[in-house]
C-alpha positions as CSV (number, residue, x, y, z in Angstrom):
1,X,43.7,-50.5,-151.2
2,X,44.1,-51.0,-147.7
3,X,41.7,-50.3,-145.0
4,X,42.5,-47.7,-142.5
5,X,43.1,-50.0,-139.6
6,X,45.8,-51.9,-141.8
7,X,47.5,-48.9,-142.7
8,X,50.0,-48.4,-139.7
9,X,51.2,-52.3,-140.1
10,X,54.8,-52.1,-141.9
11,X,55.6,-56.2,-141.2
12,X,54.6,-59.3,-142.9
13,X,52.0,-60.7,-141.0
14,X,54.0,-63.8,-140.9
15,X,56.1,-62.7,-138.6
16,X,53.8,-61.4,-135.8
17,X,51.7,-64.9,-135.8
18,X,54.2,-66.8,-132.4
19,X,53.3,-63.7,-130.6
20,X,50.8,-65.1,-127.8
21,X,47.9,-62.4,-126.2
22,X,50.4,-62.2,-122.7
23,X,53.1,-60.0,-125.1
24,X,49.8,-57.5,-125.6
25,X,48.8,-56.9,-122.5
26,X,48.8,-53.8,-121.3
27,X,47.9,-52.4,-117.7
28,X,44.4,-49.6,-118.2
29,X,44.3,-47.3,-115.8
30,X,42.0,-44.7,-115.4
31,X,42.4,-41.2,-113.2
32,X,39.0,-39.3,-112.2
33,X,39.6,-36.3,-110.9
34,X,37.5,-36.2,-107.7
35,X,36.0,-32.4,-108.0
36,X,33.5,-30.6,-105.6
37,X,31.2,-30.7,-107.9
38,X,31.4,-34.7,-108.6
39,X,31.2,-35.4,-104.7
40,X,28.1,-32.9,-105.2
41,X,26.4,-35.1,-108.4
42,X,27.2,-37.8,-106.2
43,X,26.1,-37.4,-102.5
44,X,22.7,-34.9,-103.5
45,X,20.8,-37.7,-104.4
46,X,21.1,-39.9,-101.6
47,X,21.4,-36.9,-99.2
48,X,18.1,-35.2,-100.2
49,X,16.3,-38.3,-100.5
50,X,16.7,-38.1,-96.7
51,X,16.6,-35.2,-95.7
52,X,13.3,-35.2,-97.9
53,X,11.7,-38.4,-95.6
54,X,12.4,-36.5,-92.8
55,X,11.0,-33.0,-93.6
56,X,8.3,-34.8,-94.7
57,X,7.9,-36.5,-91.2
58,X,8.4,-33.5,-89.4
59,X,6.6,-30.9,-91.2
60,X,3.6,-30.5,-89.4
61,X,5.5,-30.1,-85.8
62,X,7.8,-28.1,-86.8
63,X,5.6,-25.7,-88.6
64,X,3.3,-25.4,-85.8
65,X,6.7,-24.7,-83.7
66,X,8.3,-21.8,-86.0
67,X,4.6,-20.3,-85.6
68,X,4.5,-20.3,-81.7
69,X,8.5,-19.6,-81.4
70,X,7.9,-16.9,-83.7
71,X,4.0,-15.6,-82.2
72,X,4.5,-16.4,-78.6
73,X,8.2,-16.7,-78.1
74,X,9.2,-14.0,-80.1
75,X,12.3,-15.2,-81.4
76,X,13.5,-14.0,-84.7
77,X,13.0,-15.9,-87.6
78,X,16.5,-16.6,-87.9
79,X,16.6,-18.4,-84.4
80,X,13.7,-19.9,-85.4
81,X,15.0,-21.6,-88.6
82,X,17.5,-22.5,-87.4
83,X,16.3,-24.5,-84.1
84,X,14.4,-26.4,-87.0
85,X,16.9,-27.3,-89.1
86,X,18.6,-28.6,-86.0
87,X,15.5,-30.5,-85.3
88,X,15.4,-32.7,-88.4
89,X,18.9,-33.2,-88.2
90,X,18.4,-34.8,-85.3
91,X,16.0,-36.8,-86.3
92,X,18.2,-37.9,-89.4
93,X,21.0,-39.0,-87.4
94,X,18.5,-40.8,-84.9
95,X,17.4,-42.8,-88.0
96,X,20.6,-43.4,-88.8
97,X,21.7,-44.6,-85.9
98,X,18.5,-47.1,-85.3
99,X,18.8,-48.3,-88.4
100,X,22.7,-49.3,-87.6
101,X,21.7,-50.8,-84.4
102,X,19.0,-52.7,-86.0
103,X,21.3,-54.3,-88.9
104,X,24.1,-55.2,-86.2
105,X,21.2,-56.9,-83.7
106,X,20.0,-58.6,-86.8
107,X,23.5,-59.9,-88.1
108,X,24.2,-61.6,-84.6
């Protein structure tokens, strides 16, 4: 009895022994399908882990600024939210483009 990975062969071994590896060789390609939800998987980590370090440096000013835009301002909460999001944007970007500068000055 035969094992199942012998099964398909109908030749004499004898026969396939001059073929060389090269007359095998086949070309493996592989298609991902690039999906909103793959760039998501992908880019959340790394954006987050950002966007975290700066909302962590940025916290305590920008809490104390919603309260005063909100108490002595009296901008809406919306305006206020949103001038704060803007604010540690900012300050992501800035980072990013220190850091950019700094690895270029270094490399020359």
């Amino acid at each position: 009895m035969a094992d199942d990975h012998d099964s398909h062969i109908d030749e004499p071994m004898a026969e396939h022994e001059d073929i060389g590896h090269a007359d095998y060789a086949t070309e493996i390609t592989y298609r991902i399908d690039i999906t909103p939800k793959l760039i998501y998987s992908i880019l959340t980590p790394f954006i987050w882990n950002k966007f975290g370090e700066q909302l962590k440096a940025v916290l305590p000013i920008s809490a104390f600024l919603f309260i005063f835009q909100l108490a002595v301002l009296r901008q809406g909460i919306e305006d206020a939210i949103g001038i704060t999001v803007d604010r540690v944007v900012g300050l992501l970007e800035a980072e990013e483009i220190v850091r950019e500068s700094t690895a270029a000055s270094e490399s020359n």
